[in-house]
C-alpha positions in Angstrom: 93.5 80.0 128.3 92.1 80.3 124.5 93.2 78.0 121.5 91.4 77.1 118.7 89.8 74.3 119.2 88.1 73.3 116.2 86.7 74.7 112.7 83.6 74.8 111.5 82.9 74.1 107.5 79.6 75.0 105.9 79.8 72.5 102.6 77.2 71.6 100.1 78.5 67.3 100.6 79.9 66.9 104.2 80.9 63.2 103.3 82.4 64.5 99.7 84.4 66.6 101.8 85.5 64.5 104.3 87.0 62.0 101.4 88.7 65.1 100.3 90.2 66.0 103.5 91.1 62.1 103.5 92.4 61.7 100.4 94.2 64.8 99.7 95.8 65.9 103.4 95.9 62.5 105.3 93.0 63.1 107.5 91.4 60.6 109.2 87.2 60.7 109.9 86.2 60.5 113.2 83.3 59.0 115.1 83.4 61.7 118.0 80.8 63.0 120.5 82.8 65.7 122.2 81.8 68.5 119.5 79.6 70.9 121.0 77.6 71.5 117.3 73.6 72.5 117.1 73.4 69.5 115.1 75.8 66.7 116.2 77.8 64.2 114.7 75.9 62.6 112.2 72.5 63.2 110.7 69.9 65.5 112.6 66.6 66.2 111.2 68.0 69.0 109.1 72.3 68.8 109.1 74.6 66.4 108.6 77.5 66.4 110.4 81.5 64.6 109.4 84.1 65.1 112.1 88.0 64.7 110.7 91.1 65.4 112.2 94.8 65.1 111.5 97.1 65.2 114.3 96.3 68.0 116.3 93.4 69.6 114.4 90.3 68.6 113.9 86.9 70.0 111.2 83.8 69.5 111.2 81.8 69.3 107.9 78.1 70.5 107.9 75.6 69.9 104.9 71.9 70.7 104.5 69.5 68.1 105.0 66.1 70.6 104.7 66.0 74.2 103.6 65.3 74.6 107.3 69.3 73.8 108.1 71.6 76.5 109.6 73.8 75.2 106.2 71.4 75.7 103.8 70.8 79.8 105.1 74.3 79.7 104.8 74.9 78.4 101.3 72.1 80.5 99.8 74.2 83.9 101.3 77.5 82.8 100.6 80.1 79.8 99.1 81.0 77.3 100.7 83.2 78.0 103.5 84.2 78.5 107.7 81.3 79.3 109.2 82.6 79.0 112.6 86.1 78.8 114.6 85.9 77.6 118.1 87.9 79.1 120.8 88.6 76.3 123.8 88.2 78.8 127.1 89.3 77.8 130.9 85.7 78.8 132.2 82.7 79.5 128.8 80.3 80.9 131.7 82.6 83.7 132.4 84.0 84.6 128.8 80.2 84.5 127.6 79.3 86.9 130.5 82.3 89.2 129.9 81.7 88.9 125.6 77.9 90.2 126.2 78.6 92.5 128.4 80.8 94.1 126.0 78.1 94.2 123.1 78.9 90.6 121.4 75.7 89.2 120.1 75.3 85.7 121.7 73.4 83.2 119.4 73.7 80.1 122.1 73.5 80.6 125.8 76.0 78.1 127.9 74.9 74.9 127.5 75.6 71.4 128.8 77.4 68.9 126.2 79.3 66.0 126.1 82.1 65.9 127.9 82.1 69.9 127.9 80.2 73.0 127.7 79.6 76.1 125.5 78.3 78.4 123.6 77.9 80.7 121.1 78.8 84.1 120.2 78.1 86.4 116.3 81.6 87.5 115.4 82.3 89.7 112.0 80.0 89.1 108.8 78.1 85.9 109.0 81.6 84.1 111.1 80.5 82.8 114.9 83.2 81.6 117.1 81.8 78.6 119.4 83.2 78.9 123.3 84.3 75.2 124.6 85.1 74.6 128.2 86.1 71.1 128.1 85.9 68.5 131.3 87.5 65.6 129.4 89.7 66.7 127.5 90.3 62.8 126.0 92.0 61.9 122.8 91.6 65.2 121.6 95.5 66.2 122.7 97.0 63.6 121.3 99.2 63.6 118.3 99.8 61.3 115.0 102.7 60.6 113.1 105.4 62.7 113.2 104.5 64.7 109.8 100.6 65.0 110.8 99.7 68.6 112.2 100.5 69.5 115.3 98.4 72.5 115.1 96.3 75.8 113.2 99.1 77.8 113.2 97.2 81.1 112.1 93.5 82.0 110.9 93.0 84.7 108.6 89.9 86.8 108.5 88.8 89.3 105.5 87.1 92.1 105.5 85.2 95.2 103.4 87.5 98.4 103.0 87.2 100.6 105.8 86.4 97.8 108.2 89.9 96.7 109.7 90.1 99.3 112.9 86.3 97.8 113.5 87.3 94.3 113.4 90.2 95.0 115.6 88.5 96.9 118.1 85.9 94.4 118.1 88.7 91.2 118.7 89.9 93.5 121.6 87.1 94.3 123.7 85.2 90.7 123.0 88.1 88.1 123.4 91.0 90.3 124.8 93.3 89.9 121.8 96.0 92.4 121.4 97.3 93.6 118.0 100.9 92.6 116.7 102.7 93.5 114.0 100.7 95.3 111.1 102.0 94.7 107.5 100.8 97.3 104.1 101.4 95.2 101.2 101.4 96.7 97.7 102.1 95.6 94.0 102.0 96.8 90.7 98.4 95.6 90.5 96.9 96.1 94.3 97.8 96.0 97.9 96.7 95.1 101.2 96.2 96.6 104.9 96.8 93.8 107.2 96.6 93.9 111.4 97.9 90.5 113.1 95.6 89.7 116.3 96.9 87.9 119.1 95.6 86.0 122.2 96.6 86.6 125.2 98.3 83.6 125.8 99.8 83.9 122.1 98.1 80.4 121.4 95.7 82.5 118.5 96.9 84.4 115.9 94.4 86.1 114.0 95.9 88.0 111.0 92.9 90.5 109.5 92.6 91.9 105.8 91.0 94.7 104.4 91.8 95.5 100.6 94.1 98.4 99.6 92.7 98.4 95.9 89.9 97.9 93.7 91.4 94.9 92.6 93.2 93.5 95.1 93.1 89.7 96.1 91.2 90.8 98.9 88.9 92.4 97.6 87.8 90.0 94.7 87.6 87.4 98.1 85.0 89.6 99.7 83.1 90.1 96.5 82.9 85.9 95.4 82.4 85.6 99.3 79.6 87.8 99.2 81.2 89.5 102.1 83.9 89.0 104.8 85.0 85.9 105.7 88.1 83.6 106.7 90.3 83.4 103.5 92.7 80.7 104.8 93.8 78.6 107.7 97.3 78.0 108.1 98.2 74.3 109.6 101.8 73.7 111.0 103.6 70.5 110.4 107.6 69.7 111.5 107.7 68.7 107.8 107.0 70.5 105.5 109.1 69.5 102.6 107.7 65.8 102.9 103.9 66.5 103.2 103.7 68.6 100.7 105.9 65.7 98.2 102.9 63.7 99.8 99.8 66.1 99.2 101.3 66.4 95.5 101.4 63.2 94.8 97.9 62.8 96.0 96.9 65.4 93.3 96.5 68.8 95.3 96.9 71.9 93.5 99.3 74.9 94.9 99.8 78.4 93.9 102.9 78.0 91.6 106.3 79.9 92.2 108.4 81.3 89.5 111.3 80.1 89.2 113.5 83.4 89.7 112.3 83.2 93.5 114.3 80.2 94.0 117.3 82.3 91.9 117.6 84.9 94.5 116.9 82.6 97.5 120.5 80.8 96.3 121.8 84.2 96.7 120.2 84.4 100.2 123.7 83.4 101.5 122.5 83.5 105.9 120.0 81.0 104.8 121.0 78.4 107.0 120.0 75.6 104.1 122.0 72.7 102.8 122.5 72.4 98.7 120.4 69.2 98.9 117.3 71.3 101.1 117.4 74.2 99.2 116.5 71.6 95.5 113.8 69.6 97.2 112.4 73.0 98.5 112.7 74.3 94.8 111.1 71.0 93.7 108.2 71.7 95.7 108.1 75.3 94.9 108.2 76.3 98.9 108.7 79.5 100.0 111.1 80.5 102.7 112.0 83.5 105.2 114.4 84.2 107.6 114.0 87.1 109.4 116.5 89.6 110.4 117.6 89.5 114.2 116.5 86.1 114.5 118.0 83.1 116.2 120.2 81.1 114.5 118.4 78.3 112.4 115.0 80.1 112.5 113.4 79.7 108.9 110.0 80.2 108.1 108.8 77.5 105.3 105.5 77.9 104.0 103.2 76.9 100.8 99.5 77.7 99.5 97.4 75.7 97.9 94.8 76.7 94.7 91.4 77.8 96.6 90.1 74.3 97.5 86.2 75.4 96.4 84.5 75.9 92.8 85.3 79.9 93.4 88.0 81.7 94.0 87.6 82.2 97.7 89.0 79.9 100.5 92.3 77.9 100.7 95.0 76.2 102.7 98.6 77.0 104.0 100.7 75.0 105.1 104.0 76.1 107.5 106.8 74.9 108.8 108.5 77.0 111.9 111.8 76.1 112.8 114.0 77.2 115.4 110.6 78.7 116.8 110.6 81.5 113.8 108.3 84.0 114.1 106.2 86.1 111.6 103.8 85.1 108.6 106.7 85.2 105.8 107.0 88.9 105.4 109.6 88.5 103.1 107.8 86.0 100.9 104.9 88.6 100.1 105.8 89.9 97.0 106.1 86.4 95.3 103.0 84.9 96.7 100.7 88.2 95.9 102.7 88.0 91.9 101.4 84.1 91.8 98.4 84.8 93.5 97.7 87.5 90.9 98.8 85.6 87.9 95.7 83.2 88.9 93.4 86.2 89.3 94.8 87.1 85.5 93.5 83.8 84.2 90.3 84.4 85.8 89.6 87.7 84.8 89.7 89.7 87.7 92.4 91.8 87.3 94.0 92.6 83.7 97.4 90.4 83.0 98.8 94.5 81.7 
């Protein structure tokens, strides 16, 4: 057994950030104790701590108190951000004892919480991935309304040139995933090397990045990040056309789509998409795949929104499988790297010739 089981935000206003989370994508905040966190809900001496969660998933939001907070060391390396993902594990004792003994650095030794047990292991850069062995498992199963979350459907890590095989050799021998498909993305203005990770139980899917180009989106990620780093989190919902009507109308921002894309998706003639579908999917500006050789009604919906910080480093997706479709959108990476880089134009990082 390993899922996600929460994720861990390093913010300069936890309670800023947990209106955010409330206004913007429905969340609800949370008065929970059964977050295994150095700190704890609420204030300790040095961190404060918000707890929110929408359907299925659940963050915690961690600000500095003192200089002497784990948040504050954080913040002074790098943007605001994931600082950890937490894997829930059938028995923490044994995967601790097998991560060490493999060479993983372990920065909490198992330890007793409420209503569970864990601990804590270094992953790659700064990122730590929290081991939970839960006894109660509680309310922490259950789901909302029918368009909350029902769960992360993919994490993806970035990291420095040259680092992929590293990363992936280090997901292997620490936490037994196995590599998937592997994608090499390139445009006219820069590319991408990207190797899927995937649990053994296929409840984790852990796509990693290393950049192709000087000025690749990757790359300017890892230099505004100050290093590597998750770049997004992916969250499922069975609809996606009406949350995202929703989020809009609560004023999030998303990546825009030209309008050509949803041209040649009309044109897409196996999409198995009504006339009404395919317009409120335009009006949204979602993108959609359908993969070759797959079942019948399999579409892949997906959107992304603008980085949610001040910089230009982490930010949501939000996905829609149905018909169990598979895959991260392959066929929708050209369109979202051409938006992607038409923001990186208007900041500067990449010339707009």
């Amino acid at each position: 057994m390993l899922q996600i089981d929460h994720v861990h935000f390093y913010v300069e206003d936890a309670q800023a950030w947990r209106d955010w989370f409330v206004k913007y994508l429905g969340f609800q905040a949370v008065v929970s104790p059964i977050f295994p966190t150095p700190v704890h809900q609420g204030k300790s001496f040095h961190t404060y701590t918000e707890v929110v969660k929408n359907g299925n998933v659940h963050f915690l939001l961690s600000s500095a108190l003192l200089p002497t907070s784990p948040v504050a060391e954080f913040l002074r390396l790098h943007p605001p951000g994931v600082a950890d993902v937490a894997f829930a594990v059938a028995d923490v004792a044994a995967v601790t004892a097998k991560a060490a003994a493999n060479g993983a650095k372990i920065l909490q030794p198992v330890q007793d919480g409420v209503s569970c047990k864990y601990s804590k292991i270094a992953a790659w850069g700064r990122l730590t991935h929290t081991l939970v062995e839960r006894t109660i498992i509680g309310s922490q199963l259950q789901l909302g309304i029918d368009d909350s979350f029902t769960a992360i459907d993919h994490v993806v890590l970035n990291v420095a040139v040259g680092d992929l095989a590293g990363a992936v050799s280090w997901y292997q021998s620490i936490l037994d995933f196995q590599p998937q498909q592997s994608f090499k993305i390139q445009t006219d203005r820069s590319g991408l090397h990207s190797q899927v990770m995937i649990s053994p139980n296929g409840k984790v899917q852990l796509p990693i990045n290393e950049p192709a180009s000087a000025n690749s989106q990757i790359q300017e990620f890892l230099e505004v990040n100050r290093g590597p780093g998750v770049q997004h989190i992916a969250l499922r919902t069975p609809n996606l056309i009406s949350a995202i009507a929703r989020f809009r109308t609560a004023g999030l921002s998303f990546l825009s789509v030209p309008n050509s894309y949803y041209t040649q998706l009309q044109q897409r003639l196996e999409l198995p998409l009504s006339s009404p579908e395919l317009q409120a999917i335009a009006q949204q500006q979602i993108l959609v795949d359908c993969q070759k050789d797959a079942p019948l009604g399999a579409l892949l919906l997906q959107i992304f929104t603008q980085p949610i910080f001040n910089e230009p480093t982490f930010f949501f997706e939000f996905i829609e499988r149905r018909s169990q479709a598979a895959g991260f959108g392959e066929g929708n990476f050209r369109a979202l790297f051409e938006a992607i880089e038409s923001e990186q134009v208007k900041r500067g990082f990449v010339s707009g010739h």
